[in-house]
C-alpha angles and dihedrals in degrees: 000000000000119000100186115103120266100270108234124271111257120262113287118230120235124233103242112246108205114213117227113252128258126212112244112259113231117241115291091256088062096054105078096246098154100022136086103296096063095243098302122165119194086198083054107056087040097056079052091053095054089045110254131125133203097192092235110147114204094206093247114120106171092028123250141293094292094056098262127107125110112354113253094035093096094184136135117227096337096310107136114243097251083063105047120106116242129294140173086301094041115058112212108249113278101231096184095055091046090053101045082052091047077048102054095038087053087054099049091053094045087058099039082049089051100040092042086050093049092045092058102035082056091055092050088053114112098222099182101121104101105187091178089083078067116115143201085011122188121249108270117258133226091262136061110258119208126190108197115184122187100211121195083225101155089206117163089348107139107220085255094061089048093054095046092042082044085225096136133210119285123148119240124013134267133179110287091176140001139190144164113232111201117191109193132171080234091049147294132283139203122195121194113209108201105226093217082054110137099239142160117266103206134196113279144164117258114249092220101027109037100213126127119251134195126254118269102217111219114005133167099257090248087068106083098046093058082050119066097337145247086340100059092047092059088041080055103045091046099049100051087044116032105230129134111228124212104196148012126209130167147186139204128213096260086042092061102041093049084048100055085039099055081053092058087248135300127271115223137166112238108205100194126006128249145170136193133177111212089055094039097240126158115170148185136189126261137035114325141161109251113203119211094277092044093047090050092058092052097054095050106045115112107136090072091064133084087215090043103184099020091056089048095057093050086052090050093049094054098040089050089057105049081049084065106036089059099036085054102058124107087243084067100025089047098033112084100193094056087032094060099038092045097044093043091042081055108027098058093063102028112104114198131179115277094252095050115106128185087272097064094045087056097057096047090055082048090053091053086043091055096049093053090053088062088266090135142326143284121210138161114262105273108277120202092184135283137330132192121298089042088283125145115241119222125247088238093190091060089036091057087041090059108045095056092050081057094041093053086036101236119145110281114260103183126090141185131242090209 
């Protein structure tokens, strides 16, 4: 046995592969390089047809201005393929597609922002007004009945805030002003309540307690409110005119000044200047811009007039208007940084009847706007002179005029000498 390793074998021999032949190139200044064919050699792109390559580099690296040149560089003149227009392999941008997509993306976050906006403006919302402890209610009317009290409610003012507002600082809250909205398809109409008004108290059911208490007999209007409450009030105006009312919305002192604040004012035309110094008011003449402090004053002011009340509730009505004609304007409704400020100064402190949602608060800024274009007309509730307790009696046959032109909804006809 052999224990040496097995020897090699001897070198193969290869089978000879013979490689096809080329044709001789002609010398470099032959070949065209420089002239009018751009440098092109029919040998040369045989030879590259029967798959050799000579490794020759014609120096052109994205072909040449026909398009030609080294496979692979795609390009035109020169230009590298991520530049060229667009050719067969490369479609021309479809622009209306583009914009029917850019379209439909700006829509959908138009709605979410507006959702998103309604959704929290309804949370804000103080729904505490039931008006189904209500009794002995009228038949509703053709028309949407409003009833908007300014109340002299401190809630949540520093003493700081109440010294600079001159609101004072009485405990508890009473109406500090009352009207009846009415928004009608033939107009609307505004109806100022004097709070020192001689009414009938009724019977009602209190709105804590529960229990049922007699009627009053004749009562000053605020009354009732200190009595038992936003409730009550509605029982009383009802009751005295009448009238079914839809809704119930309310606003304290600190409530209205943010609001006017958050709008950067509100610009308003003072006929005739004034100043007192219990509501903090200090007029000119003319057109002029009234910040949140300076609104407040005006609205309040009743000892510098001869007519003292009734003045003030032609002022608040006015001013009211021109509140709404500038909060309801697509500068403050489109524009999110005036919407969120406006709607969170005002919402916070604004109390509203259980059933009253942002759309119908809408609409009732909308109604004051439309007065204050000239779509409609604001009064004081008709007066027919004086009652005990230095109140103002009611002219009941205009009264009664002017409720059923708001209940069958016709333009309203009555008006009133103060």
């Amino acid at each position: 046995m052999n224990d040496w390793p097995d020897q090699p074998e001897g070198p193969r021999r290869m089978s000879h592969v013979q490689r096809p032949q080329v044709p001789q190139q002609p010398p470099r200044s032959q070949q065209g390089y420089g002239q009018g064919d751009q440098g092109y050699n029919p040998n040369f792109t045989q030879a590259q047809n029967q798959g050799y390559d000579s490794g020759y580099s014609s120096g052109q690296v994205y072909g040449g201005p026909q398009g030609g040149g080294h496979q692979g560089g795609g390009g035109l003149g020169g230009i590298p393929p991520q530049y060229a227009p667009p050719g067969p392999g490369r479609p021309a941008p479809d622009w209306r597609k583009r914009i029917k997509v850019g379209s439909i993306v700006l829509v959908v976050a138009v709605l979410a922002w507006g959702i998103g906006t309604y959704a929290w403006a309804s949370s804000q919302m103080r729904n505490e007004v039931d008006l189904s402890k209500v009794i002995e209610r009228p038949e509703e009317g053709d028309c949407t009945t409003y009833l908007i009290v300014g109340s002299d409610s401190r809630e949540g003012m520093s003493a700081e805030e109440k010294k600079k507002l001159h609101t004072g600082s009485a405990e508890g809250k009473r109406t500090d002003s009352m009207m009846i909205l009415a928004a009608c398809s033939s107009g609307n109409t505004m109806v100022s309540l004097p709070r020192d008004s001689w009414v009938t108290i009724p019977n009602f059911v209190g709105s804590e307690s529960g229990k049922s208490y007699p009627a009053r007999g004749g009562s000053k209007l605020n009354a009732a409110y200190a009595m038992d409450g936003p409730e009550l009030l509605v029982r009383t105006v009802e009751y005295n005119t009448g009238l079914h009312i839809d809704h119930y919305a309310e606003i304290g002192f600190a409530g209205f000044a943010n609001i006017v604040d958050a709008l950067g004012g509100v610009e308003l035309n003072i006929e005739k200047g004034f100043k007192d110094k219990k509501s903090g008011a200090n007029f000119q003449a003319g057109t002029q811009t009234l910040n949140g402090e300076q609104a407040l004053a005006f609205v309040r002011t009743r000892y510098a007039f001869a007519q003292s009340d009734l003045q003030r509730t032609k002022n608040q009505q006015k001013f009211l208007s021109a509140l709404a004609n500038q909060a309801a304007t697509p500068g403050t409704i489109l524009n999110p940084f005036a919407l969120y400020p406006t709607l969170g100064a005002g919402l916070d402190t604004l109390i509203v009847d259980k059933d009253m949602s942002l759309y119908d608060l809408g609409k009732m800024f909308f109604a004051m706007k439309g007065i204050s274009g000239g779509d409609g007309k604001s009064m004081n509730m008709p007066l027919a002179g004086s009652a005990p307790q230095n109140s103002l009696k009611w002219d009941m046959p205009k009264v009664k005029q002017l409720v059923e032109q708001i209940k069958n909804d016709e333009p309203v006809t009555v008006t009133s000498d103060r």
